[in-house]
N, C-alpha and C positions, 0 to 999 in steps of 0.2 A: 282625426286619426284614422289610418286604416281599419283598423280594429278597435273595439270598445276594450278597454283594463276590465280583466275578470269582476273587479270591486264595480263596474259601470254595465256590467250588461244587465240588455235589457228584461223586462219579464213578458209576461204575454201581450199585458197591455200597454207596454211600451215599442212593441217591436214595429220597425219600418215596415210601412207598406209596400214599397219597393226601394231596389238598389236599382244603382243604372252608375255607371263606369264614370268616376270624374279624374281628377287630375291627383298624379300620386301625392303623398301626404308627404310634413316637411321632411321627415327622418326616409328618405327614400328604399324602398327593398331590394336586399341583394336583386343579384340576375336570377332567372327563372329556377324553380325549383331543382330542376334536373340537366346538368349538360351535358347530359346522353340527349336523342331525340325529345325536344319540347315538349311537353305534354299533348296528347290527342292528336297531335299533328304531323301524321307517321305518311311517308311516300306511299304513293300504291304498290302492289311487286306487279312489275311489268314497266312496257311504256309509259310516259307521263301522258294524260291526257290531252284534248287537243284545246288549244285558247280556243277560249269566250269571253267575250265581252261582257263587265262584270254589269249586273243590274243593281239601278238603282237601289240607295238606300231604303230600305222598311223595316221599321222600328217593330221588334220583337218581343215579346214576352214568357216567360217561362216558369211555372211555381215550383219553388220547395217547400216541400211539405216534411217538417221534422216535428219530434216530442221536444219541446222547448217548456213544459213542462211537466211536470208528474216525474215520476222514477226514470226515466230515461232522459231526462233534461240536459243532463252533463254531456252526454253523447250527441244531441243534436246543436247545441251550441258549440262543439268542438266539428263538429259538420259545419257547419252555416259561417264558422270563421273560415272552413277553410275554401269553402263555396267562395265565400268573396276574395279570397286570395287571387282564386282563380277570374274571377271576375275583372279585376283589375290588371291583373297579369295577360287578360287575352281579349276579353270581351272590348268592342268597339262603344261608338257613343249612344250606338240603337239598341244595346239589348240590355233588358231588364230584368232583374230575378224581381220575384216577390215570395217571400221569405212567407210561412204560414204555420201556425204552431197549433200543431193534431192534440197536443193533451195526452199523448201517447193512447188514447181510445179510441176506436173504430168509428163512433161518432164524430168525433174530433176531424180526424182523418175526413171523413164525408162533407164538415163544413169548410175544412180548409180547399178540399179539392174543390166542392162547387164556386167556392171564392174566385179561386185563379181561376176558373174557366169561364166565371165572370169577368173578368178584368182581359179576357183575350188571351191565354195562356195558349201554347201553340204545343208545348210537352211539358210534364210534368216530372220533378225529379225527388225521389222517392215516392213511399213515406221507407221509415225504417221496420217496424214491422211486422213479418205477414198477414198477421189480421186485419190492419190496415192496408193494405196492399188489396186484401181479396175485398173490402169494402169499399176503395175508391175505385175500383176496377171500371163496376157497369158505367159511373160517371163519366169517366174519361173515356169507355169507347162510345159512348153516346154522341159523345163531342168528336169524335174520331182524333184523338191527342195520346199520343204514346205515352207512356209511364217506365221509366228507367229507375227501378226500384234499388233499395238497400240491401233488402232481405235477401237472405241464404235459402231459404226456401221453396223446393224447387215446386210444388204443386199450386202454387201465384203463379209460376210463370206462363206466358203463352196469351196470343188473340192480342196482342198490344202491348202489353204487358213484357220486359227488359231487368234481369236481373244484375246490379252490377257486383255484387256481394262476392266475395271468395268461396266459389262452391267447395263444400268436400271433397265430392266426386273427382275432381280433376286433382287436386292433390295428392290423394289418393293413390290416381295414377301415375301422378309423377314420381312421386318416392318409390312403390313397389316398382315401375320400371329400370328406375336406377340402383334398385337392391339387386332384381333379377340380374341387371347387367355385372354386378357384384360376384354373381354365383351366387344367391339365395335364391331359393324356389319351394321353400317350404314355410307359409305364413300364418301365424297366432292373430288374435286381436283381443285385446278390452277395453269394451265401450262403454257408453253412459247407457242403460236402458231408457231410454228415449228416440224421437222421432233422428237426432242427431247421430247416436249413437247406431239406428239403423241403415239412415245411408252413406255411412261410412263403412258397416259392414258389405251392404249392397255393394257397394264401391267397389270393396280390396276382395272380394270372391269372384266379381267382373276382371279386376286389373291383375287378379292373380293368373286364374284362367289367359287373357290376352300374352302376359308375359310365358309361357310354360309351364306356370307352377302351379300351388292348390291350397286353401286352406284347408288347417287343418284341425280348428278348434279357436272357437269365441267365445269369452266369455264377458257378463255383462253383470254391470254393478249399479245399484242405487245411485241416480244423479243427485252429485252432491250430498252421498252416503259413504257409509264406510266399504271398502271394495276388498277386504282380506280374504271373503271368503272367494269371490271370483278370483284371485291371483291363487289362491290354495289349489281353486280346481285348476285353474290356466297351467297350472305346475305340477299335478296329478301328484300332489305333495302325499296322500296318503299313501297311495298305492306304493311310491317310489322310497318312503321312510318303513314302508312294514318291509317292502323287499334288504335293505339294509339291515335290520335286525332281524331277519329269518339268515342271514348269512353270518349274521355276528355270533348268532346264540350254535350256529354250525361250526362255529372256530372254538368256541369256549371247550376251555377241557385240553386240546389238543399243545403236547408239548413240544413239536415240531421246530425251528426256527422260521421256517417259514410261512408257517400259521402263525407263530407270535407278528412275524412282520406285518402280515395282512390284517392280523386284527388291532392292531396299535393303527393299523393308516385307518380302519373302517370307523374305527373310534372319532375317528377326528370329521368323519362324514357326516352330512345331514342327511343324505340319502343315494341310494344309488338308481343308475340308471337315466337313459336320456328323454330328455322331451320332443315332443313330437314337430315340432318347427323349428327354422332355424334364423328367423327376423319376427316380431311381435310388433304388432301396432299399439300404441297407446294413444284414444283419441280424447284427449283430456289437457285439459294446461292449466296454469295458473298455480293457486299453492291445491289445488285438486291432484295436478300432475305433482307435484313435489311432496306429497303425502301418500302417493302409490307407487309412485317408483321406487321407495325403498325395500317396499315390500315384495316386489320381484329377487333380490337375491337371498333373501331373507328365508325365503321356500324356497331355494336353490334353483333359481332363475341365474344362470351366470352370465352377466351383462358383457360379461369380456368376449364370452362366445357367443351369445344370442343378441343378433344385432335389434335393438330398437328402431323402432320407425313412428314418425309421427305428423302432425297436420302444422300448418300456420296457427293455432294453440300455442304450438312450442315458441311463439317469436314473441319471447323474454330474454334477452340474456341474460336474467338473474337466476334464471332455473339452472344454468351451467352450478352454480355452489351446491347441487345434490350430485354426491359424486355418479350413482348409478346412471345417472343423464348424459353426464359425457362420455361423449361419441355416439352419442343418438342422431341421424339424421332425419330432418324431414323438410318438406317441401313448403316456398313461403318466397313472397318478393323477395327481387333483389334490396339486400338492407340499405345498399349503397344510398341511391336515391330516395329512400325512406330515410335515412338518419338525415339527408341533408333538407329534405322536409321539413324535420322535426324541428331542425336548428333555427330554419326560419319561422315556423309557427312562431315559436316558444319567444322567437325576437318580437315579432309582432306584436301577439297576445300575452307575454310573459308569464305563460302557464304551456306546459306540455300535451299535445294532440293525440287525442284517446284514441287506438290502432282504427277506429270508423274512421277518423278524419281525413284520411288519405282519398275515400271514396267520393266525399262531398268534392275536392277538389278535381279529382277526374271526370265526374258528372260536369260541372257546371263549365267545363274547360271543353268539354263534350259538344255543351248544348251551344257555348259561346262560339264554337268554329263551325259548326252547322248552321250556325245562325246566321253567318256569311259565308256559304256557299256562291257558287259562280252565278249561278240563276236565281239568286234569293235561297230563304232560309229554306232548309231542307232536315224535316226532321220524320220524314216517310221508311214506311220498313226498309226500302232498297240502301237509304243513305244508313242508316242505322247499325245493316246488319251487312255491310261492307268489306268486302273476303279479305281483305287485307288489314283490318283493323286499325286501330288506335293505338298511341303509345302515352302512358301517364305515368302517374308517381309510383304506382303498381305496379311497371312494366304493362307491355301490349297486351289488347287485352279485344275481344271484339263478338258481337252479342252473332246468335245464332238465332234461323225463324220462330225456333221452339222458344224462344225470352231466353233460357239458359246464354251465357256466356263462355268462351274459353281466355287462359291469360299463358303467359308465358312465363312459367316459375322456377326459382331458383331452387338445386338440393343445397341445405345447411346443414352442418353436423356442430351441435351442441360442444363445448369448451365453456370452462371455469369464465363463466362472466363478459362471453363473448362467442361468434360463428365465426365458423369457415365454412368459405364460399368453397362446396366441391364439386360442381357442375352449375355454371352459369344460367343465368335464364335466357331463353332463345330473345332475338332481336327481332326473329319475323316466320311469321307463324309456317311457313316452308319447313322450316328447323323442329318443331314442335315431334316429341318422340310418344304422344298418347293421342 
């Protein structure tokens, strides 16, 4: 079989030393994941290059290094399937992964790396992450062998080191640019009080400023805590509910008609007066994000008029069933090539690809087209971090000197159990509006 049945995979001490590209299995797989541009194998912008005579074959090698067990197990088997997807879908008869399981500990991570670098590993793809990342680091540049990691974290990056992970930062800017373009220019945020939840603050005070606008108040909640009391303040619910009742107790008494009108409407208020922004970020997902959005109109956050704005976090469709969520937008692949993705993992492996999976296949679809370059394999800064970039199941996407990455992403706006696409994602980074 292409893939092992969830009931047949393997555990640590079963897993392949290496894979290397054989002849497809009998139930053959659909066409490539994406018929948009191929995976990874995007034109250059400009002239085509000039023929070369292609050099001989030389058989390659390349380590993955994932948590295949401990707490992060689930994740890195749903990577490593989709690693060999890609494997088979691109990679020739000379290149090799060798699959390497960290244990999800920084020790782990250091015996797996020196393994492959034992075996001739020429780049290294992940680990996932970053204390593993910052632990196999000194190994791999010893070896002079690049590291195209998983991790989101942007202080791994750099000296060899390749993030291919969905930064915040650029999302960040895509959405607030596309709000600005909206007419929003006054922006909220609540974060996780954490490293996570600061650069995404970092982020949208950067992309505010860029676009014209400003924040104008963040507030931060216990990660994986209850966040009432930060929506209380994000909503200056006090202040805004005593001003209501210093106006209601100013009507009481008066027998006017038009005092009774005004205090029969104020009755039915939770408070008056406006809030200081007029688009809020919410950097949170999961049932996290569906247990704090309620809680924005509930302090008279009114969603109808105060647009949400959010991260690829939001890429559930089942978070559209909170009604305060729809019409939320936020920035996140194109779904297109992501659902059809998923349709073939799930044929393959007959279990569903946990949202990392998309990256293990653009990594290894990466390293298998470098791996045949014109002159031999080519997996040096200059090929790496190539102005024109890459295109994979993620959309285009292409590493910069600093390890950071940029990609080309799509705005989505939240509906009952589904997106719409409301600005496509660019095809080539020329197009790119951050």
């Amino acid at each position: 079989m292409l893939l092992p049945p969830p009931e047949q995979k393997p555990g640590a001490a079963e897993l392949p030393r290496s894979i290397s590209r054989r002849p497809p299995p009998p139930v053959a797989p659909p066409a490539r994941v994406s018929r948009t541009p191929a995976p990874v194998e995007v034109a250059p912008v400009g002239p085509p290059a000039a023929a070369v005579a292609p050099a001989p074959p030389v058989r390659v090698s390349v380590g993955l290094l994932l948590p295949l067990t401990g707490p992060q197990a689930a994740i890195g088997q749903s990577i490593l399937d989709a690693a060999q997807m890609a494997l088979f879908d691109i990679a020739d008869e000379n290149f090799t992964l060798l699959p390497r399981d960290t244990g999800g500990t920084a020790e782990g991570a250091v015996r797996a790396a020196r393994d492959v670098l034992d075996q001739g590993a020429k780049l290294i793809l992940g680990p996932l992450l970053a204390q593993d990342v910052t632990a196999i680091a000194p190994e791999a540049r010893a070896a002079h062998v690049p590291v195209v990691a998983f991790s989101t974290d942007t202080s791994v990056a750099g000296d060899g080191v390749f993030l291919l992970g969905l930064l915040p930062r650029e999302q960040v800017f895509r959405i607030v640019a596309y709000a600005a373009s909206k007419g929003h220019s006054h922006f909220a945020a609540l974060v996780p009080d954490n490293a996570y939840g600061s650069r995404v603050e970092d982020a949208l005070r950067e992309a505010a400023v860029q676009a014209g606008g400003v924040v104008t108040q963040v507030e931060r909640f216990p990660p994986g805590g209850d966040a009432t009391e930060a929506v209380r303040s994000l909503a200056n619910y006090g202040t805004r509910h005593a001003a209501l009742e210093e106006q209601i107790r100013a009507l009481q008494g008066k027998d006017d008609e038009v005092s009774r009108q005004a205090l029969a409407r104020l009755k039915e208020m939770d408070t008056v007066g406006n809030v200081s922004f007029d688009a809020v970020m919410v950097a949170e997902g999961g049932e996290r994000l569906r247990a704090i959005a309620p809680l924005l109109p509930y302090y008279d956050i009114d969603t109808r008029k105060i647009q949400l704005l959010g991260t690829s976090q939001w890429d559930d469709p089942s978070l559209g069933t909170e009604p305060s969520l729809v019409g939320g937008w936020f920035a996140a692949p194109d779904p297109g090539p992501r659902a059809q993705f998923a349709r073939r993992f799930a044929e393959l492996t007959g279990h569903r690809p946990h949202g990392f999976a998309s990256l293990g296949y653009d990594a290894a679809a990466l390293a298998a087209v470098l791996a045949r370059g014109a002159n031999g394999p080519d997996f040096t800064a200059a090929a790496l971090t190539a102005e024109q970039g890459f295109a994979g199941v993620d959309g285009i996407f292409r590493f910069l000197p600093n390890g950071l990455s940029e990609r080309g992403l799509a705005v989505l706006e939240m509906q009952r159990n589904a997106f719409q696409v409301l600005d496509p994602a660019p095809v080539a980074f020329t197009k790119l509006v951050y």
